[in-house]
N, C-alpha and C positions, 0 to 999 in steps of 0.2 A: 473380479479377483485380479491380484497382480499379477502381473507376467512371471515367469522363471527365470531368475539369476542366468544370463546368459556369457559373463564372463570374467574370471580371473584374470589380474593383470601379471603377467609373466616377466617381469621385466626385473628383478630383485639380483641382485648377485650373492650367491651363497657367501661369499667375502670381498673386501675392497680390492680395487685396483692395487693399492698399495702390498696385499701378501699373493697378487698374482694370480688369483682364482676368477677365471669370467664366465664360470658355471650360472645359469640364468636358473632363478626357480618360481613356480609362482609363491604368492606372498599367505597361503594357505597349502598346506603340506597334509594329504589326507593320513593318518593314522590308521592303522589295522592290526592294534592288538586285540579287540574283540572279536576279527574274523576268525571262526572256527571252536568257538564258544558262547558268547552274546548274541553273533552273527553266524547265522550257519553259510554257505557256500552260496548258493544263489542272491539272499540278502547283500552279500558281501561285494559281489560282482555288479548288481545292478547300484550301490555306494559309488565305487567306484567308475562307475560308465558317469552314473551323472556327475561326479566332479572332474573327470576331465572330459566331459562335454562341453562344462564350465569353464574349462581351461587351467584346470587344478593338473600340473604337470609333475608333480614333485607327492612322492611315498614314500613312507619311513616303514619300515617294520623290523624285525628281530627271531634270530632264533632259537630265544625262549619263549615268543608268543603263541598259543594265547593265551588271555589271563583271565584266570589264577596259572602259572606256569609251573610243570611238572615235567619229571622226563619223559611221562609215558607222551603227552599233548606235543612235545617241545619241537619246532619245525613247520605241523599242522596249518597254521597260517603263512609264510613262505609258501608252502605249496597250492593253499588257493589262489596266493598273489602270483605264483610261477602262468596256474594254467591260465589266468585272466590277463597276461601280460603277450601271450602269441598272436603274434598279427600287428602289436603294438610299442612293440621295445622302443625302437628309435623316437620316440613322442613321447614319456616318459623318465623321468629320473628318478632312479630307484636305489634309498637309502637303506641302509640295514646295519644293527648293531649286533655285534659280541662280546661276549664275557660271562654269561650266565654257565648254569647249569643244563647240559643237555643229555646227559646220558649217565652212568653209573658210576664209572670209572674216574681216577684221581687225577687223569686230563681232560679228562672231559666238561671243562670251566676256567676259566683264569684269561690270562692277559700272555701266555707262553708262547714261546714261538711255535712249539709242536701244537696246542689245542687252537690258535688261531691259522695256522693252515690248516688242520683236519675241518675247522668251521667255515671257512670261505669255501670248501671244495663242496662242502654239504649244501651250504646256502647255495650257491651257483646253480648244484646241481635242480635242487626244490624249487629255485627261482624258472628254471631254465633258460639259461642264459649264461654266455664265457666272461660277462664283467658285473662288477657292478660298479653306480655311478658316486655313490659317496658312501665308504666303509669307518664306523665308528664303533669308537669302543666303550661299551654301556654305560659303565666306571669303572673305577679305578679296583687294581688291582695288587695287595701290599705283599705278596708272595715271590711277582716278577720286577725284576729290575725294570725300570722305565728304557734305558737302555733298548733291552732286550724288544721290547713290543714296541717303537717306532721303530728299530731297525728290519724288523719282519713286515711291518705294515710299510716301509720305502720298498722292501721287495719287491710286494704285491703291485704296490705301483708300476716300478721300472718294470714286471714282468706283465703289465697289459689287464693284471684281472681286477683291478682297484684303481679307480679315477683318480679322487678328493680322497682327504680321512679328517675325520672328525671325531669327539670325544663327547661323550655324555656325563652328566652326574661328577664336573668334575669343579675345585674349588677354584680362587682365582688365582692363591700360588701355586696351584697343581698343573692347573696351565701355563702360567710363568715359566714353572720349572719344564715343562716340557718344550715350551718354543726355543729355552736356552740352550737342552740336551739337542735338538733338532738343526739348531744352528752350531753347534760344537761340532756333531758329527757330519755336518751335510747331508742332513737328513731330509726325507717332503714331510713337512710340519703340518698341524691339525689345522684348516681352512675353518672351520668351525666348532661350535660349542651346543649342546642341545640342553639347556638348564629348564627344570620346571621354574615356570612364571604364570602370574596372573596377579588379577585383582587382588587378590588376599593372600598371596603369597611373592613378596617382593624382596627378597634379602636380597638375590643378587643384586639390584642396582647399586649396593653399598660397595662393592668392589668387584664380582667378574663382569657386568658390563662395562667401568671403567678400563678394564683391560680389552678388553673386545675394541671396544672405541678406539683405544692408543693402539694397536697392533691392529687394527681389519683383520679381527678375525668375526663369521658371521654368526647370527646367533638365531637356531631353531629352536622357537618356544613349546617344550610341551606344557598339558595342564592348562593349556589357556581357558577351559571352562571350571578347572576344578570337579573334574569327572562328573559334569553336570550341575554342580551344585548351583554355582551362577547363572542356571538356565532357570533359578527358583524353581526348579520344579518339587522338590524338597521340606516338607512341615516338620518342625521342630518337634511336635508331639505326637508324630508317628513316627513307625518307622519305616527305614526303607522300603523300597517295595520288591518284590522280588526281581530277579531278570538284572537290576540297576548295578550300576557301577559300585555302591555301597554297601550292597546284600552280596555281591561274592566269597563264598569260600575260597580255602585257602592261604587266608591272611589276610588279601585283596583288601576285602570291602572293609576290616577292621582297619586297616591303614587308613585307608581314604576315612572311615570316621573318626580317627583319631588324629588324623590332620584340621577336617572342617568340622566337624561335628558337634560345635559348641555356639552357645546362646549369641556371645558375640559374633558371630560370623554371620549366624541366622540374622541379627540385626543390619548387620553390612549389605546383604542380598536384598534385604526390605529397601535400602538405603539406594541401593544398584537399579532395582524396581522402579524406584522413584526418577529418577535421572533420566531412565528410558523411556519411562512414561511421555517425558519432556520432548524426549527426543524422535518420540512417533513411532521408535522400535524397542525389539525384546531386551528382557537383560544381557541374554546370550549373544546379541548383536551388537551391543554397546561393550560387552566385555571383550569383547572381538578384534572390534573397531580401536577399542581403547589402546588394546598391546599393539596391534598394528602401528596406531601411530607413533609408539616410540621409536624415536630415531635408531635404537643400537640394533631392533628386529627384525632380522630376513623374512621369514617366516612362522608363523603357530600352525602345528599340527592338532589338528582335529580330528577328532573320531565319531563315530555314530554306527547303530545298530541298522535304524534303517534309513532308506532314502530321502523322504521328508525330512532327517535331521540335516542331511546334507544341505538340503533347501534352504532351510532357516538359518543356517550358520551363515553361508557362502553369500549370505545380503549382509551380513556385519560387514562384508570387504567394500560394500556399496556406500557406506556410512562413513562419513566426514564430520567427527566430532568438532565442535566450534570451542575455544578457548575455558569458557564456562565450563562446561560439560565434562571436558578432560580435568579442569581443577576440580569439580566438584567429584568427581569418581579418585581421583588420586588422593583425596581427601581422605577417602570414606576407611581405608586402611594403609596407613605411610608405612615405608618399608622400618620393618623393626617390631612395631606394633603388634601383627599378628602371625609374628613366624613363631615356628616349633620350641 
């Protein structure tokens, strides 16, 4: 039997030299939106023990996780990430997004100055912990002035409880336009970007990684399996199976099948199949591997239910795809092809 993955290389910088950021992360960022529903509490802690056993130093999560996300759940995973973090904070870099729905109320969501302080005080608190190390905003929000949510998110900075800040789900002039407001008012600007990527879902490279590139700014990939689907574990003529990423209520899993869930994609994963085959590993280890090696990528955050997933993935970082392997895989869906 092979040994256990025994380490992530840490060495990645959230953003270039060039926008001043020497935040180090490792180049796998564990995910924890199924903690606290896919993943009940103890499942969730021993994830996390073995990736950063591994050396997996870098967490993302959110406080509308977990998912399917609802007001009544929304926090629930912050607070198993809080109790599993004591003893451990300083060896850790612990990202977190807002902007969702959390509560009932007509602030209680958005991009405002008032619902982003009410939500750093929350998170902090559930985290346990007086900072956090990189504060991003989920996406965008057409209600608040852009203005108004970097100059609250510079606050946080200057005021000691927010490192970095970083933005999710945002487009390439959305970030433009915010490094320009950033630089207009002397504001601290987004060090990074978190864009869904993967194998079959490549639009960004058509223009917000060009921008990332020109600016260093870093970019955390999520989706890098396509909520499993790239692990083939998935037959076109069944259906999901329960518990998966794809059988979620509350909209969840019909998203996710209305993203991948068509013949040609199932064709693509055969096609992914084959490559790894070549390559002595899984699909999910060459999909891994693959986004890794793009230049413009800090890190892909992964997630897993249980600890053995964490196993299998964290060997993609061990894979060194040869020149072959990377054309044949970027082949298999070019950006344009098979986006939405």
């Amino acid at each position: 039997m092979a040994p256990p993955v025994s380490c992530v290389r840490s060495d990645r910088l959230i953003a270039s030299s060039w926008a001043g950021a020497g935040l180090k992360v490792s180049e796998i960022c564990m995910g924890t939106m199924t903690f606290g529903s896919q993943a009940d509490e103890e499942a969730a802690h021993a994830i996390l023990d073995r990736a950063l056993d591994a050396g997996v130093n870098f967490i993302d999560t959110a406080d509308v996780y977990p998912v399917p996300p609802t007001v009544e759940t929304a926090g629930r995973t912050e607070e198993i990430v809080g109790r599993w973090l004591r003893g451990k904070r300083s060896r850790v870099v612990v990202a977190k997004k807002c902007r969702g729905r959390v509560g009932p109320g007509p602030n209680d969501e958005g991009l405002s100055r008032a619902h982003i302080l009410d939500a750093v005080e929350a998170s902090l608190r559930r985290l346990q912990t007086d900072y956090i190390d990189l504060y991003q905003v989920h996406w965008p929000d057409a209600d608040t002035l852009l203005e108004e949510t970097l100059q609250v998110l510079d606050d946080l900075v200057r005021w000691g409880k927010v490192r970095y800040l970083g933005c999710s789900n945002f487009e390439a002039w959305r970030l433009y336009k915010s490094l320009w407001v950033s630089d207009r008012l002397h504001l601290t600007r987004f060090d990074c970007v978190q864009p869904r990527y993967n194998l079959l879902h490549r639009e960004i490279e058509r223009d917000l990684l060009p921008v990332c590139a020109e600016e260093g700014i870093g970019v955390i990939a999520y989706n890098p399996l396509a909520g499993g689907f790239l692990a083939g574990k998935y037959r076109r003529d069944e259906p999901p199976p329960e518990g998966t990423r794809f059988a979620l209520a509350g909209g969840s899993g019909s998203l996710y099948r209305d993203r991948y869930w068509h013949d040609k994609l199932f064709d693509a994963v055969d096609r992914v199949k084959e490559v790894a085959e070549g390559c002595a590993a899984t699909p999910a280890q060459v999909s891994v591997a693959w986004l890794l090696q793009q230049p413009t990528v800090t890190s892909a955050i992964v997630g897993a239910t249980r600890r053995e997933q964490v196993e299998e993935t964290l060997k993609g970082t061990e894979l060194t795809l040869d020149d072959a392997a990377m054309e044949a895989l970027s082949a298999i869906a070019p950006p344009g092809v098979f986006g939405e």
